[in-house]
MIFI-788861 format. One line per field, with one value per residue (C-alpha): residue in three letters; residue number from 1; x negated, y negated, z negated. Coordinates in pm, whole numbers. Each point is the difference from the previous one (the first is absolute). Example, Ala and Ser with C-alpha at 12.3 -4.5 7.8 and 13.67 -1.06 7.14 Angstrom:
<sites>
res (ALA,SER)
n (1,2)
x (-1230,-137)
y (450,-344)
z (-780,66)
</sites>
This chain:
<sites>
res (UNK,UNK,UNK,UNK,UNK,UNK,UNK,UNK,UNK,UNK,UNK,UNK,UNK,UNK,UNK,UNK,UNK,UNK,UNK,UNK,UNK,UNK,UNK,UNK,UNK,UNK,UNK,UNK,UNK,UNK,UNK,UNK,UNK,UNK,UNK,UNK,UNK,UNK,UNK,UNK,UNK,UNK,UNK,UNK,UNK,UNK,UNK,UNK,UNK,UNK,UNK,UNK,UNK,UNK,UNK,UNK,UNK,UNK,UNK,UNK,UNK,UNK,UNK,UNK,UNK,UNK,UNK,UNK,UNK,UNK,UNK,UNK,UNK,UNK,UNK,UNK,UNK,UNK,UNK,UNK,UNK,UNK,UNK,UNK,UNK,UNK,UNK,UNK,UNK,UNK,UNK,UNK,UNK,UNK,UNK,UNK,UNK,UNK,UNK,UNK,UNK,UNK,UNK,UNK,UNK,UNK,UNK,UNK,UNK,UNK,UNK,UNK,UNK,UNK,UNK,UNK,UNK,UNK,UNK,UNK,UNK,UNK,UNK,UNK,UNK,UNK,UNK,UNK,UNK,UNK,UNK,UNK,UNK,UNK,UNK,UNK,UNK,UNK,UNK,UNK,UNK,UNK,UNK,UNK,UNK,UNK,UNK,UNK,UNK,UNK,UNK,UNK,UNK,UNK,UNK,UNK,UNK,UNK,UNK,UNK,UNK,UNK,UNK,UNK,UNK,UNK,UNK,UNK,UNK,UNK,UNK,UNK,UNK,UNK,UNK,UNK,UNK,UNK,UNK,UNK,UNK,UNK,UNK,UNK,UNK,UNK,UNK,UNK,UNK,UNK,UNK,UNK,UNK,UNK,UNK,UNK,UNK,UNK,UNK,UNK,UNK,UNK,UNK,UNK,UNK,UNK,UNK,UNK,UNK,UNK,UNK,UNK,UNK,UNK,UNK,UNK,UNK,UNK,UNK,UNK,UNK,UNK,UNK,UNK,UNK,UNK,UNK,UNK,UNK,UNK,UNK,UNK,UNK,UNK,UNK,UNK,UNK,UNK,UNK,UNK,UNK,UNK,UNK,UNK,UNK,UNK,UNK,UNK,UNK,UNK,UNK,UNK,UNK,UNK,UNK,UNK,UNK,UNK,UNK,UNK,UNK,UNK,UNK,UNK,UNK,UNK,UNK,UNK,UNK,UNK,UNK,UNK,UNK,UNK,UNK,UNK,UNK,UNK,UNK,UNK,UNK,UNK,UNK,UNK,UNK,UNK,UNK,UNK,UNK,UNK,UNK,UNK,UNK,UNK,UNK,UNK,UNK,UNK,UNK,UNK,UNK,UNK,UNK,UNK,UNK,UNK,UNK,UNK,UNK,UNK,UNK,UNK,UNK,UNK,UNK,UNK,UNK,UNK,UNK,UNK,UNK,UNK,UNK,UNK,UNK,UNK,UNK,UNK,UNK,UNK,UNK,UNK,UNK,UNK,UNK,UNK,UNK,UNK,UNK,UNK,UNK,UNK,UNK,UNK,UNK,UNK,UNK,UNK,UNK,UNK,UNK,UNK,UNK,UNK,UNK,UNK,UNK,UNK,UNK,UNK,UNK,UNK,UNK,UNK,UNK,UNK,UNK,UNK,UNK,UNK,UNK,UNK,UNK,UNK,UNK,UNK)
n (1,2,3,4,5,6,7,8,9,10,11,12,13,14,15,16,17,18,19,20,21,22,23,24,25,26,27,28,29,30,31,32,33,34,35,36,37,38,39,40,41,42,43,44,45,46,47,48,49,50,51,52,53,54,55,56,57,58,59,60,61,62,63,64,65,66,67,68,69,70,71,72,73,74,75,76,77,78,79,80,81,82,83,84,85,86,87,88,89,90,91,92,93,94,95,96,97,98,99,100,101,102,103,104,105,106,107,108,109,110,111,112,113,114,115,116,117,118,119,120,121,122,123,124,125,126,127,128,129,130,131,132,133,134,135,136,137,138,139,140,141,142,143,144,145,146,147,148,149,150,151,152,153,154,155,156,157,158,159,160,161,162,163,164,165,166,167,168,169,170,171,172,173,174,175,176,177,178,179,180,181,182,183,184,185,186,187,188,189,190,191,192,193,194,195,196,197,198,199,200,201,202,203,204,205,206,207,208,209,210,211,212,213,214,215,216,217,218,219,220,221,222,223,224,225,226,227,228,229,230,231,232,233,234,235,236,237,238,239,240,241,242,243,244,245,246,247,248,249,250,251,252,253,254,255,256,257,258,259,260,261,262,263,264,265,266,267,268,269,270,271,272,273,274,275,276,277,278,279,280,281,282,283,284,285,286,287,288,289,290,291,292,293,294,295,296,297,298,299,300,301,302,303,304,305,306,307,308,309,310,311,312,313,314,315,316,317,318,319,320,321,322,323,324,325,326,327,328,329,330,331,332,333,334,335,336,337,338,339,340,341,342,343,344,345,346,347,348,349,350,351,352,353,354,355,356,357,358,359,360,361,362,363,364,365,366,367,368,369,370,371,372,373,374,375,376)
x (-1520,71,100,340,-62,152,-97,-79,333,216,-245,120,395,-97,-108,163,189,-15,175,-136,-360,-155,-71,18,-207,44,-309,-116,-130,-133,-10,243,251,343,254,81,-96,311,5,0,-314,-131,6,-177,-290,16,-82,-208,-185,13,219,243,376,115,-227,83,369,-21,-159,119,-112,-83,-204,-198,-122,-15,199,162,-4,157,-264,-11,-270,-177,-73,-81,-370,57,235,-232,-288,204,101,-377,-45,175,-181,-330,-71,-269,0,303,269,262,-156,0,241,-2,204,16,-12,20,352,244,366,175,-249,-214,-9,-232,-292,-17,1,-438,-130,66,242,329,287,322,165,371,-168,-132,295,200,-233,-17,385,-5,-243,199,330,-145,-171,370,164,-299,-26,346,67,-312,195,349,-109,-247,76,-257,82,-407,40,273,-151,-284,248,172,-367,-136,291,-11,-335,58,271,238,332,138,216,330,-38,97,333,-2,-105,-162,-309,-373,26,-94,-367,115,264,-286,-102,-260,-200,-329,10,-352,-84,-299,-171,-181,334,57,-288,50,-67,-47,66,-239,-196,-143,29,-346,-149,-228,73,-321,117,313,-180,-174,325,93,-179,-196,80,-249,-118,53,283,346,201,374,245,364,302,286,286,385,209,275,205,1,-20,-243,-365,-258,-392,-262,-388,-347,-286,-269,-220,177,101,332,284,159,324,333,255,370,-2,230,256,33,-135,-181,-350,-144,78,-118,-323,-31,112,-244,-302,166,54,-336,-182,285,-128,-360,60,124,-241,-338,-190,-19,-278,-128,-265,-381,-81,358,-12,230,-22,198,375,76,372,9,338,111,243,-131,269,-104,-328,59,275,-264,-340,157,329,-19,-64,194,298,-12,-83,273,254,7,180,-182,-79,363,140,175,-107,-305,124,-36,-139,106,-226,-307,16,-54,-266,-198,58,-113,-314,-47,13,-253,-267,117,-212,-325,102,-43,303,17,297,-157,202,-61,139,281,-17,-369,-43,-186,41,142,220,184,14,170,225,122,38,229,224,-11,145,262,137,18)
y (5399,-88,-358,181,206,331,358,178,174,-327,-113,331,-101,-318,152,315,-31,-359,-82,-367,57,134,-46,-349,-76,-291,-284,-215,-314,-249,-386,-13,-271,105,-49,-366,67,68,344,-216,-181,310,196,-313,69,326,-10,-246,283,226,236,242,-103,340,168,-227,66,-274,-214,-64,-144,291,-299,-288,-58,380,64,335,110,331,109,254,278,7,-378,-13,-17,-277,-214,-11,-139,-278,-139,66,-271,-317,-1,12,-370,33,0,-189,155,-110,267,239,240,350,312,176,407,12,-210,214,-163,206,-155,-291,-148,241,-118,-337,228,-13,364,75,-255,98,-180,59,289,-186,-260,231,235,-302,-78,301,8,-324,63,384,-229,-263,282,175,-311,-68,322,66,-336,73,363,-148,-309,336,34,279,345,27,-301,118,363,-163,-236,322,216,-291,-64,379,23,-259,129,-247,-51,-160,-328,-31,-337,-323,-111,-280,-319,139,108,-169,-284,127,-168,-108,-256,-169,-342,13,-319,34,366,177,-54,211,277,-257,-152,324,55,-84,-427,-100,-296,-313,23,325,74,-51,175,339,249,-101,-345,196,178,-258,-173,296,-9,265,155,5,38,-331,-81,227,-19,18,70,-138,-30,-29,175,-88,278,-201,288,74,-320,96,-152,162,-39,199,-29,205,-87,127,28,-127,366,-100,232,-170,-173,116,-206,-159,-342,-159,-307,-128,203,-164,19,-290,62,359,-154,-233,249,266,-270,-64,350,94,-225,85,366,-89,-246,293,214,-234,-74,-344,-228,69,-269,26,404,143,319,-236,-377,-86,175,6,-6,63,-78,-80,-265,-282,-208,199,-60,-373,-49,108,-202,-298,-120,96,-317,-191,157,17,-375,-81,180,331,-241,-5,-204,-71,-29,308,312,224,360,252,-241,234,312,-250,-132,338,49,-265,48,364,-170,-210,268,224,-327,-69,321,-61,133,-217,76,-23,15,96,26,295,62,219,385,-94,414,-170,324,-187,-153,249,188,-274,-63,382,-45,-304,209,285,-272,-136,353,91)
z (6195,-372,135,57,-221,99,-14,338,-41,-11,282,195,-107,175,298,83,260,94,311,-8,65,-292,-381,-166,-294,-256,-20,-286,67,-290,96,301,-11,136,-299,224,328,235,188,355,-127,-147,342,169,-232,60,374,-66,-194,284,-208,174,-163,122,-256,-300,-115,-290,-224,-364,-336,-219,-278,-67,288,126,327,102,356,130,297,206,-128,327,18,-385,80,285,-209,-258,245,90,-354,-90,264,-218,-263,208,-118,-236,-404,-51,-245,254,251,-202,165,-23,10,-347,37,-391,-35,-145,56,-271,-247,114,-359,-141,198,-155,-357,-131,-44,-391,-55,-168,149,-237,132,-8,212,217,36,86,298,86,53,174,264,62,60,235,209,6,113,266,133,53,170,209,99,21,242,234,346,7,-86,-113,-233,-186,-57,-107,-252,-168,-43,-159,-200,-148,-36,-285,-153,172,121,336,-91,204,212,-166,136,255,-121,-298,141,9,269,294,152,303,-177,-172,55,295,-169,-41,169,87,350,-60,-185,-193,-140,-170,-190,-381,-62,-343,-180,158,-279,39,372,103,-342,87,-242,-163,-107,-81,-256,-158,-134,-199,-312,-121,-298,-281,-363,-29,189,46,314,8,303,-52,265,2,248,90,203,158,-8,-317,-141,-208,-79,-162,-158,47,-153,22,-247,211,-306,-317,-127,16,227,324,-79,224,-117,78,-44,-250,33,327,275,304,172,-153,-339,8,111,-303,-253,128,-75,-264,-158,118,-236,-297,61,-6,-312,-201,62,-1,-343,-41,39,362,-4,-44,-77,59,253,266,28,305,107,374,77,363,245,376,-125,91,-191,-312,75,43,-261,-258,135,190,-145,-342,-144,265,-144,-325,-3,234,-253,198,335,316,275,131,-419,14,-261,69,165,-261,-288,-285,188,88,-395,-102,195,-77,-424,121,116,-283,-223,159,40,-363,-87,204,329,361,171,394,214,329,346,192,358,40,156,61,-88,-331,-202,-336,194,216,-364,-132,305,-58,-365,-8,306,-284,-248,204,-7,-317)
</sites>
């Protein structure tokens, strides 16, 4: 299985000699919501499912909204029945849950990369180092917190099949918090509570409305990607842009000045439309190759800063509602002169919302690009 992905030699490792009950295997699952659902809660939904606990060892978050189960190799096929069963509800994105043989943990990034697109190679080096460490730290948690001889084996063949190293545990206290210590609020009672929700405005959508809010790109019109990224660890917040069909490279970049998610949202609008100012002619009006310039984001206070309250604060003196100073006026006034600037030379320019981790190509690109520039 290339969910997992091992070789048949690690999957041999895994099994040789189990005295547990025989190989375990790890699953892939896009759209399953566990990241906040307590393990006690989780179980419940599980035989709720019908599925056997003995044959799942665990469940983790190995992504956006992609879940990680260790499962024994010989209930694989069974396993995979029953989570086929939630998202039996029809066309709706929300039910759109699947396992995904293709994910590759060491490297899940380069998916989202378009065929024939160059990303940087710093920018993609960087990822690529960032995904190897948080598959390091997972696995070896996953192997250190094994009460099954067959897990573990399965841990270290996996582990050296991609070149990798087993962590020493954290020390006590210093470790993830545990699932079972989480707040039990709002925990799944049922195998529909763990199926992927998105936000209210686009829960009910079928993936054909889906597609008709992203724009299509066009002689006339280019489409832009921006997004922006904050690791909390690091501290660090970065931008990230793809010109589906402006001619221009992706930008992978670490944001400058103060670093926080909002901001790197603004400033990769922002620096999107600086990018496509300097390399436009001017004069996109009647007869010019590209008339309109698409700048698409899932930050809906981007989104709204730029088409709602725009006015509303400049003509209130940049103070809002309650008199106190508009967050992050200095990064929203530069967006809006960026704006100006490009409309100065014949272009429409639309700041258009798109729902996040929607698997909207341009978007996911983005998403990995502004990770890329937070590293850097």
């Amino acid at each position: 299985m290339r969910g997992a992905p091992r070789t048949d030699a690690a999957a041999a490792a895994a099994a040789g000699g189990d005295d547990d009950g025989g190989a375990w295997t790890f699953v892939y699952v896009r759209n399953i919501d566990i990241a906040r659902v307590p393990a006690p809660a989780l179980d419940r939904a599980w035989r709720g499912m019908g599925v056997d606990p003995e044959q799942v060892a665990g469940a983790g978050v190995a992504g956006a909204w992609v879940a990680e189960f260790v499962v024994r190799a010989g209930y694989r096929a069974r396993f995979v029945e029953l989570l086929a069963s939630i998202g039996a509800g029809g066309d709706r994105v929300a039910a759109a849950v699947a396992v995904d043989a293709g994910y590759s943990p060491a490297a899940p990034h380069r998916r989202a990369i378009p065929d024939g697109c160059a990303v940087p190679q710093r920018a993609l080096a960087a990822l690529d180092e960032y995904a190897r460490g948080s598959l390091a730290r997972r696995w070896s948690a996953i192997y250190h917190g094994a009460e099954r001889p067959g897990v573990r084996r399965l841990v270290r063949a996996s582990l050296a099949e991609h070149g990798l190293a087993l962590l020493p545990p954290d020390p006590p206290g210093c470790g993830t918090r545990s699932p079972e210590r989480r707040s039990a609020q709002g925990a799944a009672q049922q195998a529909s509570d763990l199926v992927r929700q998105w936000a209210p405005n686009h829960a009910v959508l079928s993936r054909q409305h889906l597609a008709e809010l992203v724009p299509e790109a066009s002689a006339a019109r280019l489409v832009v990607y921006a997004d922006g990224a904050f690791l909390p660890e690091r501290g660090a917040a970065g931008i990230g842009v793809y010109f589906e069909n402006a001619g221009i490279p992706p930008m992978a970049e670490r944001l400058r000045g103060h670093q926080s998610a909002a901001r790197a949202e603004i400033c990769a609008v922002h620096m999107a439309l600086d990018r496509l100012a300097a390399a436009l002619p001017a004069g996109g009006g009647p007869g010019a190759p590209a008339r309109e310039v698409w700048v698409c984001t899932d930050s809906q206070y981007v989104v709204d800063g730029a088409n709602i309250y725009k006015e509303t604060w400049q003509l209130a003196n940049w103070l809002n509602s309650k008199g106190r100073h508009v967050a992050n006026r200095t990064a929203f006034q530069g967006l809006f002169s960026a704006i100006q600037r490009l409309s100065a030379r014949g272009y429409n320019v639309f700041i258009h919302h798109l729902p996040a981790h929607a698997e909207i190509p341009g978007n996911e690109f983005a998403d990995v690009l502004a990770k890329a520039g937070a590293l850097l």
